[in-house]
SEFI-367482 format. One line per 3 residues: number of its first residue (from 1); their letters; for each residue z negated, x negated, y of N, C-alpha, C, O. Coordinates in nm, 4 decimals, decimal comma, always signed. Each point is the difference from the previous one (the first is absolute). Layout:
! SEFI-367482
NUM> a> Z/X/Y/Z/X/Y/Z/X/Y/Z/X/Y  ...
This chain:
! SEFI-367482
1> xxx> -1,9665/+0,4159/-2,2365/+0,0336/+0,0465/-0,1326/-0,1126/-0,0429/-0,0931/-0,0411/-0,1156/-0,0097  -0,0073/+0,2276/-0,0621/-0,0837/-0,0398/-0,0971/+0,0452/-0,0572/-0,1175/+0,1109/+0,0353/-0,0401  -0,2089/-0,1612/-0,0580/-0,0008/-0,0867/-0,1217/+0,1054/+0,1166/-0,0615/+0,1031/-0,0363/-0,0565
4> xxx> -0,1348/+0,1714/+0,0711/+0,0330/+0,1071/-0,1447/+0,1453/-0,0061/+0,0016/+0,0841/-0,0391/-0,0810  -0,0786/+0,1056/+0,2346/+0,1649/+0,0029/+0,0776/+0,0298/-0,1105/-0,0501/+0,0579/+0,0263/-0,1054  -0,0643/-0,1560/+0,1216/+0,0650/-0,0757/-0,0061/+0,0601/-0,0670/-0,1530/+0,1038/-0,0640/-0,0164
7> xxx> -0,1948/+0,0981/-0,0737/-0,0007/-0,0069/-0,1157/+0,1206/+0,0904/-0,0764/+0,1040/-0,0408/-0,0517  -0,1437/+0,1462/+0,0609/+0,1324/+0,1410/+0,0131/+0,1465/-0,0478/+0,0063/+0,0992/+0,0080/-0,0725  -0,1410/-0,0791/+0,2314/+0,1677/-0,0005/+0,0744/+0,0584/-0,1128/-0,0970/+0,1185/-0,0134/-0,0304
10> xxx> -0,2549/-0,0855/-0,0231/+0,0838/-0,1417/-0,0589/+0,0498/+0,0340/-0,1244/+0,0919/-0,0752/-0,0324  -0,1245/+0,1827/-0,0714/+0,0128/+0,0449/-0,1084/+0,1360/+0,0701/-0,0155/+0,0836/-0,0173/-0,0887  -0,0808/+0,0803/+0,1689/+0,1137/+0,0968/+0,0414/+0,0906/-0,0840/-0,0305/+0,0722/+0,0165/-0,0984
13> xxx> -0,0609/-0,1412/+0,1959/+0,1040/-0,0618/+0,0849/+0,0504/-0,0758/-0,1426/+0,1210/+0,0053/-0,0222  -0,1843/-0,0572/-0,0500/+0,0130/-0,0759/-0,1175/+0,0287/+0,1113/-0,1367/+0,0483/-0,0435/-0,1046  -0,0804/+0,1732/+0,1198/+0,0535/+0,0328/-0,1218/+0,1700/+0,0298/+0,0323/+0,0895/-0,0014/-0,0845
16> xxx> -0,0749/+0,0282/+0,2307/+0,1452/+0,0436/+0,1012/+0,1172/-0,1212/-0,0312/+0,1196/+0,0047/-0,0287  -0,1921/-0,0868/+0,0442/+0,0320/-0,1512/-0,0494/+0,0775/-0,0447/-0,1563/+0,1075/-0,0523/-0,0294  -0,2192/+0,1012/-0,0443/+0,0150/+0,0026/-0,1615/+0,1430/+0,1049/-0,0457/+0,0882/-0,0290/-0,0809
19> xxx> -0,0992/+0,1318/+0,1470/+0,1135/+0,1059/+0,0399/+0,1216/-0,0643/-0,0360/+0,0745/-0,0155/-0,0968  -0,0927/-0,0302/+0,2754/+0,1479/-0,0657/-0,0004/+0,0641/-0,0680/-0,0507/+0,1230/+0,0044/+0,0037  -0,2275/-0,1292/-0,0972/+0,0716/-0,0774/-0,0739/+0,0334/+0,0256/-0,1288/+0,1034/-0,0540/-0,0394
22> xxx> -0,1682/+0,1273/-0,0426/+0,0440/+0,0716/-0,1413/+0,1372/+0,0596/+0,0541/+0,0904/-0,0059/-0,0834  -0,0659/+0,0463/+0,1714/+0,1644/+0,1038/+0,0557/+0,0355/-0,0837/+0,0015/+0,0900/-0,0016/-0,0840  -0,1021/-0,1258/+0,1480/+0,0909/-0,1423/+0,0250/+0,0598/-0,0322/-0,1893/+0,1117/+0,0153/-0,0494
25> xxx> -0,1964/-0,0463/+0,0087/-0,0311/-0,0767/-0,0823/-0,0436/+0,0890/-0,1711/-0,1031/-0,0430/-0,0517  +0,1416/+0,1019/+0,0113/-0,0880/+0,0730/-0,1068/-0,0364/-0,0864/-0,1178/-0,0583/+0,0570/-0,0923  +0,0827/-0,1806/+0,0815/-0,0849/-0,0806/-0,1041/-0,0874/-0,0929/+0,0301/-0,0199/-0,1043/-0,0623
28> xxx> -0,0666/+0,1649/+0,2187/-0,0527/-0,0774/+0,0284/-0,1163/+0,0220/-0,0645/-0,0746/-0,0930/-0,0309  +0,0460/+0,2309/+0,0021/-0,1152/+0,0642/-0,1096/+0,0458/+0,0160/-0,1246/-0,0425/+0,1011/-0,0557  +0,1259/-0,1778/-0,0145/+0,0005/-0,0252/-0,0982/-0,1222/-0,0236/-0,1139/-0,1117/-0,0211/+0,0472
31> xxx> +0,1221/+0,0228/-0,1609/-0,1282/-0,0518/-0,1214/-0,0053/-0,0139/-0,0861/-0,0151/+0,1109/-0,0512  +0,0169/-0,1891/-0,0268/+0,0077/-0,0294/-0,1140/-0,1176/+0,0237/-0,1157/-0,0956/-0,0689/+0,0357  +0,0742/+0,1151/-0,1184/-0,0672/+0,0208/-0,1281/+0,0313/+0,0205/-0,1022/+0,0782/+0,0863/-0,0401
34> xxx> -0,1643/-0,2023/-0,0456/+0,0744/+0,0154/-0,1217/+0,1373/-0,0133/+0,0145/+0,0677/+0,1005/-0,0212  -0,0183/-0,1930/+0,0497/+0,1568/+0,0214/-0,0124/+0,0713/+0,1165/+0,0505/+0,1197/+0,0241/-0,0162  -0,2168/+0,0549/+0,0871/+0,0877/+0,0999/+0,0373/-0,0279/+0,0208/+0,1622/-0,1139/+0,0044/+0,0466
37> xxx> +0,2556/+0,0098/+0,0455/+0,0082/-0,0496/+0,1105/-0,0035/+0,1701/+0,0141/+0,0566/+0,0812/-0,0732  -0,1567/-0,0508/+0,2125/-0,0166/+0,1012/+0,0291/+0,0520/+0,0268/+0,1842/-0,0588/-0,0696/+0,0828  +0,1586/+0,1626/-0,0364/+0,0522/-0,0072/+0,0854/-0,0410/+0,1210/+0,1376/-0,0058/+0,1177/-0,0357
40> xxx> -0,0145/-0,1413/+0,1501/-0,0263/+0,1384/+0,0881/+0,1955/+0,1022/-0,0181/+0,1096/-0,0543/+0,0137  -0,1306/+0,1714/-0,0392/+0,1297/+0,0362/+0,0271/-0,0556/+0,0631/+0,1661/-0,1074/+0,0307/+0,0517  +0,2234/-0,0342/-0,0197/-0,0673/-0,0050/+0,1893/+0,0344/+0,2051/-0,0300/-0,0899/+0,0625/+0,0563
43> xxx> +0,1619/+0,0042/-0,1058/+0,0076/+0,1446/+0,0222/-0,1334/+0,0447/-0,0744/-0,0211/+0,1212/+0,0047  -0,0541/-0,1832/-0,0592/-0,1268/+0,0818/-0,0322/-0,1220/-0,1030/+0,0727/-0,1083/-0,0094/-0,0578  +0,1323/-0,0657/+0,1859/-0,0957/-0,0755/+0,0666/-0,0186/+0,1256/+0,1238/+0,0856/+0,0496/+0,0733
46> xxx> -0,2748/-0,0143/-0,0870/-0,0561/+0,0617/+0,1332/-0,0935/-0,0729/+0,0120/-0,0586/-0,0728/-0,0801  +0,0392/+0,1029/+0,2286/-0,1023/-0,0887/+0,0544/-0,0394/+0,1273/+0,1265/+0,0509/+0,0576/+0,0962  -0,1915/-0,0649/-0,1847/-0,1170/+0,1015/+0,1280/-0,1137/-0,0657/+0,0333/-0,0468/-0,0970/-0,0597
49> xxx> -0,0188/+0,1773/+0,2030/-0,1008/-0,1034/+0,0266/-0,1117/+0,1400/-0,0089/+0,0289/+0,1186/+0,0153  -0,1646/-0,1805/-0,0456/-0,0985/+0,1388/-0,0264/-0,1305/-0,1085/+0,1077/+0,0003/-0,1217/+0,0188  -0,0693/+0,1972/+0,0173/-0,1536/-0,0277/+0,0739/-0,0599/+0,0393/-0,0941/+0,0164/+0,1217/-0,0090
52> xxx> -0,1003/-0,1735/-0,0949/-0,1186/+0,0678/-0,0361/-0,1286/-0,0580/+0,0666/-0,0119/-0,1142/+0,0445  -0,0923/+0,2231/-0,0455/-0,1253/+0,0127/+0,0626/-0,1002/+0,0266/-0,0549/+0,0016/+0,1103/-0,0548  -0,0922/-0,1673/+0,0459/-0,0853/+0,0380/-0,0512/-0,1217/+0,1237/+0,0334/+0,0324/+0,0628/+0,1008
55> xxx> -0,1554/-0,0172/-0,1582/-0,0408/+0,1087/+0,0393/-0,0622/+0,0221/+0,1580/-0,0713/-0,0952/+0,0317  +0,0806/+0,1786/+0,0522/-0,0208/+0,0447/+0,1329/+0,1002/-0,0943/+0,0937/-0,0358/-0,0437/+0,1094  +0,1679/+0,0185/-0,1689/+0,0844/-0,0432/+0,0710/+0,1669/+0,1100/+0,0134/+0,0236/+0,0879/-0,0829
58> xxx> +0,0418/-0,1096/+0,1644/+0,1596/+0,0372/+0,0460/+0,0611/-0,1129/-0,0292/-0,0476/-0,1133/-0,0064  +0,1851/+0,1595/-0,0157/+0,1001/-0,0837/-0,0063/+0,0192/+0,0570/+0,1626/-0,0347/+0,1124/+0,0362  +0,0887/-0,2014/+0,0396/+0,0940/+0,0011/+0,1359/+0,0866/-0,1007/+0,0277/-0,0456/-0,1055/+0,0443
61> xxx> +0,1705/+0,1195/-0,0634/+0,0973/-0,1284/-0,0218/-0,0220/-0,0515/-0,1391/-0,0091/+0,0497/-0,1122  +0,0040/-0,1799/+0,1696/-0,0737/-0,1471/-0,1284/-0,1275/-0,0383/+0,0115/-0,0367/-0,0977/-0,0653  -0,0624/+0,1720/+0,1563/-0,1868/-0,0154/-0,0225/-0,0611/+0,1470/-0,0505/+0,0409/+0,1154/-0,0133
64> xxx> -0,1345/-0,1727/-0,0017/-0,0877/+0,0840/-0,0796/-0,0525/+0,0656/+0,1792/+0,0599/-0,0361/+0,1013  -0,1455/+0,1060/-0,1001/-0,0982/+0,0700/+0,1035/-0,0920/+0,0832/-0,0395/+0,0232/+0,0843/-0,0867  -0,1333/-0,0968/+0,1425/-0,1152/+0,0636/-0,0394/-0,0050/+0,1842/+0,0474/+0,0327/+0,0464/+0,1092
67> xxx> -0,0836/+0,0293/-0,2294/+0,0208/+0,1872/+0,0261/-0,1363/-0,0099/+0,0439/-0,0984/-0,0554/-0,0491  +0,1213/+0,1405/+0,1818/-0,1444/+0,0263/+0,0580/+0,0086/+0,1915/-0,0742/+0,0946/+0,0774/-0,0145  -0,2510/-0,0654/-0,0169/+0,0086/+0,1373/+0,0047/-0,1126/+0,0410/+0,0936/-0,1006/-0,0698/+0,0127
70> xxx> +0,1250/+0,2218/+0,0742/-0,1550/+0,0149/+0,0451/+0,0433/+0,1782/+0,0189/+0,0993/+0,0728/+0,0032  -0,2396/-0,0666/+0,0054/-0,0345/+0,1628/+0,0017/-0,0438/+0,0363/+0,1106/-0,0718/-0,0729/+0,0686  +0,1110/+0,2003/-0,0315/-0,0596/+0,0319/+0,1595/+0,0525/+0,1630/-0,0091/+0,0607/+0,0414/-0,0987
73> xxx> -0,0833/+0,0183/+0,1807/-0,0314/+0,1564/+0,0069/+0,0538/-0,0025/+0,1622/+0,0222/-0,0804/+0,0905  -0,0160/+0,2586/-0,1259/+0,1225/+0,0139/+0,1168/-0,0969/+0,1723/+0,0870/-0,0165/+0,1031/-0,0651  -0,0059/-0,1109/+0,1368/-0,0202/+0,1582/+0,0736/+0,0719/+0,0299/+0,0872/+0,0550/-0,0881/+0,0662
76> xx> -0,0329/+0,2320/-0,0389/+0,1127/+0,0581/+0,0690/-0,1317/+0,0908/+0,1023/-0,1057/+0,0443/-0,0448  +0,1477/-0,0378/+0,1691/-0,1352/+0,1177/+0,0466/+0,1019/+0,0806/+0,0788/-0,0348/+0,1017/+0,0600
């Protein structure tokens, strides 16, 4: 498994994590400012995961991968 993979899988696993316990728990993300306590309501909580890549890369899964391009020609006889 590659550093990347592995990085991915640990990220994942810990936001999957974070998940579960706000459902457990919903004041565990609680906050306070200014005197004013700010709360997750869990029916407007989403949670998506995105790959971004940078240029001459794919998303595939959770790594990036490099776009090959090439040119070549075709005859029929």
């Amino acid at each position: 498994m590659t550093p990347t993979i592995q990085e991915a899988i640990e990220a994942i696993s810990v936001l999957e994590r974070t998940v579960q316990d706000v459902h457990v728990d919903e004041h565990l993300l609680t906050v306070t400012v200014d005197d004013v306590t700010y709360r997750i309501v869990m029916t407007t909580l989403t949670v998506t995961s995105l790959t971004h890549c940078g240029e001459g890369l794919v998303a595939v899964e959770a790594v990036c991968g490099k776009t090959f391009s090439y040119s070549y020609t075709m005859s029929f006889i």
